[in-house]
N, C-alpha and C positions, 0 to 999 in steps of 0.2 A: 098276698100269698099266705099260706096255710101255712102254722107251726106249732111246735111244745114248746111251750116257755117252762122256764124253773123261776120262784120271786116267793119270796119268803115274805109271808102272812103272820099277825098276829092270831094266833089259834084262844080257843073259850076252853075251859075245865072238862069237857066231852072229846078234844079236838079237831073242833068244827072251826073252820075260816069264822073269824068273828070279830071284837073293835067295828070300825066304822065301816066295816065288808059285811056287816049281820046285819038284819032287823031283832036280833033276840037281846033283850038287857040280860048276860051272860057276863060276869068280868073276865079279864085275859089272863090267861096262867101262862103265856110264854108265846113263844114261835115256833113257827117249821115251813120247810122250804115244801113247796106243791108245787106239781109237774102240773101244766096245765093249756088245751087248747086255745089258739087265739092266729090273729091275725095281721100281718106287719102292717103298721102302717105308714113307717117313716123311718130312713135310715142315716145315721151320722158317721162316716166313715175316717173323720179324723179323727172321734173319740171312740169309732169300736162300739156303736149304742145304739138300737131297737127301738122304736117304740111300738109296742104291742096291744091291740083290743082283744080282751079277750070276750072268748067266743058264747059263754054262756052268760054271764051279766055287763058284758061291754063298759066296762071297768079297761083301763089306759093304764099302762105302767112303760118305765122304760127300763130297759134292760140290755146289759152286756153283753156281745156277739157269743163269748162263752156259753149261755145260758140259752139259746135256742138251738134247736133242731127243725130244719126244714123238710 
């Protein structure tokens, strides 16, 4: 199923998604949370938990029912 996730990324000095989500050697100056397309693919409803591929580098994260919109 189709969703927006929220999941907070380590952001680069430009704040570009960057650490181990880049190929650019950029150091991290911080985080921020990005709203971002993806896809459910597994749901844990005793802990309220998502897990999401998202949709453009199909990268897996999991994430809390708060944090998607369907």
């Amino acid at each position: 199923m189709n969703c927006k996730y929220k999941y907070v990324f380590p952001i680069d000095e430009f704040g570009r998604i960057g650490g181990m989500y880049s190929l650019a050697d950029v150091p991290i100056s911080g985080t921020k949370e990005f709203t971002r397309e993806g896809i459910l693919t597994a749901r844990d409803p005793s802990r309220e938990l998502y897990e999401v591929e998202d949709d453009e580098w199909g990268w897996s994260f999991i994430v809390p029912y708060d944090k998607i919109e369907l």
